[in-house]
C-alpha positions as CSV (number, residue, x, y, z in Angstrom):
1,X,101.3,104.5,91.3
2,X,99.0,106.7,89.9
3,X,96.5,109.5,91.2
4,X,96.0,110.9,94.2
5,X,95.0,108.0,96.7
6,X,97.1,104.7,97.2
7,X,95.7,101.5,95.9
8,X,95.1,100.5,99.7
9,X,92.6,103.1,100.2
10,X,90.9,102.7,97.0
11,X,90.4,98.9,97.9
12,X,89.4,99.2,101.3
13,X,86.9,102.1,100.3
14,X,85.5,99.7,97.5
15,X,85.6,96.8,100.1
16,X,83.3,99.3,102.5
17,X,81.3,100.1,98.7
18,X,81.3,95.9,98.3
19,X,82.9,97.0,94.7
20,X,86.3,95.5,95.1
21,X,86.3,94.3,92.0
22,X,87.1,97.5,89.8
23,X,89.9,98.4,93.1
24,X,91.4,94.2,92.7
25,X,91.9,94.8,88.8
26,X,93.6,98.2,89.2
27,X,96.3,96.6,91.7
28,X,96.8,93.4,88.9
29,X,97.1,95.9,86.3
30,X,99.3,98.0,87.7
31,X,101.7,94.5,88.8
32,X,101.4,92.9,85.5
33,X,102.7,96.2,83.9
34,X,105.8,96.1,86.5
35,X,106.4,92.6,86.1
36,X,106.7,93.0,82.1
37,X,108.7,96.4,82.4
38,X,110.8,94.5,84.6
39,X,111.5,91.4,82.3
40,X,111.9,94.1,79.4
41,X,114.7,95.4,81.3
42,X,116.5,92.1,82.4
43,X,115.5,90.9,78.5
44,X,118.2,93.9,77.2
45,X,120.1,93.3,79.6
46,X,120.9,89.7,79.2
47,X,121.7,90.9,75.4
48,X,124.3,93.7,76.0
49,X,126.0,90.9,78.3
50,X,125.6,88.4,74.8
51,X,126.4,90.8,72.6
52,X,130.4,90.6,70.6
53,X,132.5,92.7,72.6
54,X,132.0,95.0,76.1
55,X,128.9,95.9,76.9
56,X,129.0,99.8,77.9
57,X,129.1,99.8,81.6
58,X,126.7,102.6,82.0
59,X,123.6,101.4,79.9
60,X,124.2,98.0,82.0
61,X,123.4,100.1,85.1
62,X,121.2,102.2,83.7
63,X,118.9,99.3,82.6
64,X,119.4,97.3,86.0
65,X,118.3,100.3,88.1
66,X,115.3,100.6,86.0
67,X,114.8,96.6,86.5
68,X,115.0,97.5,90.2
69,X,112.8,100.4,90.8
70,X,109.9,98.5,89.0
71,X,110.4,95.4,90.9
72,X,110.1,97.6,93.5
73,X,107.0,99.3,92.2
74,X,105.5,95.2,92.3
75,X,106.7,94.6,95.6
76,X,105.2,98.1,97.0
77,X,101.9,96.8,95.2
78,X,101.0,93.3,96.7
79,X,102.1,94.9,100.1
80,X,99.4,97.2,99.4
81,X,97.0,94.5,98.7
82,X,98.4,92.5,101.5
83,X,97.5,95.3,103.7
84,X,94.4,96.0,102.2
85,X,93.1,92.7,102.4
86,X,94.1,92.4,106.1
87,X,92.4,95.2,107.5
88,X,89.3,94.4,105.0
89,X,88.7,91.4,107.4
């Protein structure tokens, strides 16, 4: 994530603000451009495994860690808006 405070403060202090919107559309944006890295990744992936002959092991790797650290990056952000949403109650 970027900048200096996590998503969960920024939507809790927009909550307090009653501005959650601008804080809700961060947090989708910020999924939906994890979520699309992350099918990029498993997208070339799925082709070096289809492609004639060995796929280098290393770019396979490579390209599944990347897959991995942004579904992780999606996961971290709806537990941030879990969170946020929780103690916003």
């Amino acid at each position: 994530m970027t900048g200096g405070s996590t998503v969960t403060e920024k939507v809790k202090l927009a909550w307090v603000a009653g501005e959650a919107q601008p804080a809700l559309a961060e947090l989708m944006h910020e999924l939906a451009e994890a979520l699309t890295a992350t099918g990029s990744y498993l997208t070339a992936t799925t082709r070096m495994l289809d492609a004639a002959g060995d796929p280098p092991e290393e770019r396979l790797k490579e390209t599944l860690q990347k897959c991995m650290a942004q579904f992780a990056r999606a996961t971290e952000a709806v537990r941030q808006l879990r969170d946020a949403l929780s103690e916003g109650r």
